[in-house]
C-alpha positions in Angstrom: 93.5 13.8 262.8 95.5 16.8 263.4 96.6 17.7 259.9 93.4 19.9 258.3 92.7 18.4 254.0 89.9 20.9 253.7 89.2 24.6 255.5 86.0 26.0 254.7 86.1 29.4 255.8 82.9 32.2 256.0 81.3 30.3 253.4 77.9 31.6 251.9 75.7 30.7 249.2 72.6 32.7 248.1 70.2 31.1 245.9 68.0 34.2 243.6 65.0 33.9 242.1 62.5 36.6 240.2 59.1 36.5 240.0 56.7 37.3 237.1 56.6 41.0 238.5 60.2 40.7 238.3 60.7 40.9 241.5 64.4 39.3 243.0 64.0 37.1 246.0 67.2 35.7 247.6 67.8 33.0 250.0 70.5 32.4 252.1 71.0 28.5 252.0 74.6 28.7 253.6 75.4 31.3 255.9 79.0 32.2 257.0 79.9 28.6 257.9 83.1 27.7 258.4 84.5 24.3 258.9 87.7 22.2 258.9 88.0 18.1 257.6 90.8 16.7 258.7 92.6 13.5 256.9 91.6 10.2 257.4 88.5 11.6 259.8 84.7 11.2 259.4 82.8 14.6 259.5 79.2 14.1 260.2 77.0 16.9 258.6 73.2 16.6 260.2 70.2 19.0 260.0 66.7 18.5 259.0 65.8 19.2 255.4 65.9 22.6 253.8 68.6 23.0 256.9 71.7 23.5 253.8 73.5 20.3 254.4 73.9 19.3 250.4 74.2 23.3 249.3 77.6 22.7 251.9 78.7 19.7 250.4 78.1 20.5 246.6 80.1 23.9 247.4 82.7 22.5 248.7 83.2 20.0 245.8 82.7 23.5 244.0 79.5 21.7 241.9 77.5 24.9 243.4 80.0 27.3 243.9 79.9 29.4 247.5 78.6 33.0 246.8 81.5 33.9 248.9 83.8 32.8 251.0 86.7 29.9 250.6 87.6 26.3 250.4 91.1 25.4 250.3 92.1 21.4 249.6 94.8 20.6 250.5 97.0 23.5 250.4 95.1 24.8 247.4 92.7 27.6 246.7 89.5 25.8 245.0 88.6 29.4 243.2 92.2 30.0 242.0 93.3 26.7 240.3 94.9 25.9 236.6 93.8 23.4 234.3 96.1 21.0 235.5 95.0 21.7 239.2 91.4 21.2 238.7 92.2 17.4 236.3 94.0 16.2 239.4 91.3 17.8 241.8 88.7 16.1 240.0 90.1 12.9 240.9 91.1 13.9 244.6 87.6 15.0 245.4 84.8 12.4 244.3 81.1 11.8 245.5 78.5 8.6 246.4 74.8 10.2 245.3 72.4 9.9 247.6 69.8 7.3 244.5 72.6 4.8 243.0 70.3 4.2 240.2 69.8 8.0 239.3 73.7 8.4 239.0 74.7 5.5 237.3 74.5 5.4 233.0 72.4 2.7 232.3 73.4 2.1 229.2 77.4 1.1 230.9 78.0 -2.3 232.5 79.0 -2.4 236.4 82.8 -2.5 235.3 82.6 0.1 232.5 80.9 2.9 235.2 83.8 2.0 237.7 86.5 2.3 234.6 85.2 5.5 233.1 87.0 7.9 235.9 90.5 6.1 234.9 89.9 7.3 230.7 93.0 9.0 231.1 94.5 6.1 232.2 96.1 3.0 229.7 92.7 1.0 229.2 94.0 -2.7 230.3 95.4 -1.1 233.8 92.0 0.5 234.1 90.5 -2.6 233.5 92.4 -4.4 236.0 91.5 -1.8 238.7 88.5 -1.2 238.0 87.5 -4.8 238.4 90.1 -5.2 241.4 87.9 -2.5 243.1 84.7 -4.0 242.4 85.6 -7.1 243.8 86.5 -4.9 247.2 82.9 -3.8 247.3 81.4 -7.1 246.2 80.8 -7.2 243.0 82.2 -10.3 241.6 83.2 -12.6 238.4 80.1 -12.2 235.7 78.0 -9.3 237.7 80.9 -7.0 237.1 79.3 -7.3 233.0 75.9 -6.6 234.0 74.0 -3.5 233.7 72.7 -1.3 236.5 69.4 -2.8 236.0 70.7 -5.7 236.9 71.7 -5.1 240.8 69.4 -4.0 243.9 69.5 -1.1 245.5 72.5 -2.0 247.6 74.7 -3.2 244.8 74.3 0.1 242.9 75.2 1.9 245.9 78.1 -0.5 245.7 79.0 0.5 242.1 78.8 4.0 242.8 80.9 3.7 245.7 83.7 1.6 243.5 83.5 4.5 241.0 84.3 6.9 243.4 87.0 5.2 245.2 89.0 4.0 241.8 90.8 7.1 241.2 92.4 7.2 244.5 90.4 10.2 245.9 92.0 11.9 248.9 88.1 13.0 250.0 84.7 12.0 249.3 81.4 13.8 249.8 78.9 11.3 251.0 75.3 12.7 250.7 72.4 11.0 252.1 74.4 7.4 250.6 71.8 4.9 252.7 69.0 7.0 253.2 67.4 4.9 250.1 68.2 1.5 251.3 66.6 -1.1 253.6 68.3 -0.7 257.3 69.9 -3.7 256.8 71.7 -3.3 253.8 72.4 0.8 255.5 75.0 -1.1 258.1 76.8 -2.9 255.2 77.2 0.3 253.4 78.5 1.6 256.6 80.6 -1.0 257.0 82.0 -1.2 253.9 82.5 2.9 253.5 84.9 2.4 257.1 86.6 -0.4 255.7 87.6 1.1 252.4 88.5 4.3 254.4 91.0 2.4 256.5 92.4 0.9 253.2 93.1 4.0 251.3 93.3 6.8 254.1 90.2 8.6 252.9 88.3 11.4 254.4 84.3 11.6 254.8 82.1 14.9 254.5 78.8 12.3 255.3 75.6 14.1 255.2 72.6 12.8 256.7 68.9 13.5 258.1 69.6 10.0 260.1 71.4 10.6 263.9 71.9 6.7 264.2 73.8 6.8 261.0 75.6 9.3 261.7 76.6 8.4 264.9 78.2 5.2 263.3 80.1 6.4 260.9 81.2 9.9 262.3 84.5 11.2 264.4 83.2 15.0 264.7 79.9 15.9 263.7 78.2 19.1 263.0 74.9 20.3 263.3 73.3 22.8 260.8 69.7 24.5 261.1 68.4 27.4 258.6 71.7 27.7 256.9 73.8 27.8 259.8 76.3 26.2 261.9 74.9 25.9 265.4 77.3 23.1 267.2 80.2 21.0 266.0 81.7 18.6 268.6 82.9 15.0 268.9 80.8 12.3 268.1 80.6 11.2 271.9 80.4 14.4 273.2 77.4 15.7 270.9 75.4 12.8 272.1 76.0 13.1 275.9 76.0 17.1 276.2 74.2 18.8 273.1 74.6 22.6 274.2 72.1 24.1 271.4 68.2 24.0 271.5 68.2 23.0 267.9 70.4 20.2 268.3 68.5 18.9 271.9 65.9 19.1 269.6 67.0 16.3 267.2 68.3 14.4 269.7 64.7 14.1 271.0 63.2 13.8 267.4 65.3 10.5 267.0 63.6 7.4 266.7 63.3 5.3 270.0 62.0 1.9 269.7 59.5 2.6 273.2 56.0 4.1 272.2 55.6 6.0 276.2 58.9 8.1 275.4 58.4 8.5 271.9 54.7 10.1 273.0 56.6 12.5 275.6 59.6 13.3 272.9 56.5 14.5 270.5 54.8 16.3 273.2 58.2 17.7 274.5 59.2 19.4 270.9 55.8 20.2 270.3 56.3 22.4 273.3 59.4 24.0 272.3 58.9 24.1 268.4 60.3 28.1 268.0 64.3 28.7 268.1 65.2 32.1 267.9 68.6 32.2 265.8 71.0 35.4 267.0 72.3 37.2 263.3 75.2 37.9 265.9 76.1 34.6 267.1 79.3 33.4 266.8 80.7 29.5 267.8 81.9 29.2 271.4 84.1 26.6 272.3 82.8 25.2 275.4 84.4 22.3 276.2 87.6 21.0 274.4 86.7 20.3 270.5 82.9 21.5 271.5 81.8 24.3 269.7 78.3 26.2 270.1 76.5 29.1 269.2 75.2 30.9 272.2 71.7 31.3 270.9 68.1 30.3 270.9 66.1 28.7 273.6 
């Protein structure tokens, strides 16, 4: 993981809004973030909602455009690309929704969703991929005919993931993609998300509210709150020596199977609910690969 796919850099997006007084309020939903993804790595993007996580993601696929700043994949400047640049971006760069059902046409079959990425693409090649990747997630023999209607919850978010591994995507934004399923059928998805990785070399933006899941599935991962970046470390690390308040806090916020600690984790953030954000912060690598910003409690 030393060769960078994506570089983020002072990325900010402001979200306006008028009143019936016409009066303009902004918000700033991503503020001067700036991040790397290398190839073949999972980067873990956590923070509680309304923290910016999917505003991140969606800008870097450019779906939301960043007010300002850049994102350059692989090599390439996202805001300064041809026609023929952005057709072969929009198969490098794909996404799994966080509701399967929600992004899937259900009027299209199972093998019809997974083909239509591959229109440019001779139809009885597409066909034969299509179903080829299906069978990889599980999807087999007549299912691969029925409509979305037809599957659970897990089998869509098998279909979607099929449809956005097809095309041979380089990256792949993963937002919230088990945060709608049973836990059970969350560590097949997980599973199945490393395993195709490994097959095809792919690289991971995950996003989730979910620190078990992200610890799973993630190499780096990094910790947003109000818009901004406040820690980015390895996996490992983050767990065993959170440096920022906000992320301490999260840590203590996660589930824990004991009802005595889970009592003194409530009172404990209860006690320490204010973090005081610096606007003049900057990230502050404190340990190798463990980044911080020197603010708050």
């Amino acid at each position: 993981m030393t060769t960078p796919l994506i570089e983020v850099k002072q990325a900010n997006k402001v979200f306006k809004s008028k009143n019936w007084r016409g009066q303009v309020t902004e918000v700033q939903a991503v503020d001067n973030i700036s991040l790397t993804i290398f190839e073949g790595e999972t980067l873990g993007l956590v923070g509680e909602s309304g923290s910016g996580k999917t505003t991140f993601g969606r800008g870097v696929l450019q779906l939301e455009p960043f007010t300002s700043g850049t994102v350059v994949f692989d090599g390439i400047d996202l805001a300064n690309t041809t026609k023929a640049e952005r057709a072969k971006l929009a198969q490098e760069m794909q996404i799994i929704f966080q509701d399967p059902y929600s992004a899937l046409n259900p009027k299209l079959s199972a093998l019809e969703l997974v083909m239509e990425p591959l229109f440019r693409e001779d139809q009885t090649q597409a066909k034969e991929k299509a179903s080829r990747i299906l069978e990889m997630v599980g999807i087999t023999g007549d299912a691969q005919h029925k409509l979305p209607r037809a599957f659970s919850g897990g089998q869509r978010q098998r279909i979607g993931i099929a449809r956005a591994v097809v095309s041979q995507p380089k990256f792949i934004l993963c937002d919230e993609p088990t945060s709608a399923l049973d836990v059970s059928i969350q560590a097949q998805i997980m599973e199945l998300l490393i395993q195709l990785q490994k097959e095809f070399g792919l690289s991971y933006l995950f996003i989730s509210h979910d620190l078990s899941v992200i610890r799973h599935i993630s190499d780096r991962i990094a910790v947003m709150y109000q818009g901004k970046l406040v820690e980015l470390a390895p996996t490992e690390e983050l767990f065993s020596h959170p440096e920022h308040a906000y992320t301490k806090k999260l840590l203590r916020a996660a589930p824990v199977a004991d009802p005595k600690i889970a009592r003194e984790q409530l009172n404990q953030i209860k006690q320490d609910e204010t973090i005081t954000l610096d606007p003049e912060a900057t990230l502050i690598e404190v340990r190798p690969g463990h980044f911080v910003r020197r603010d708050g409690k």
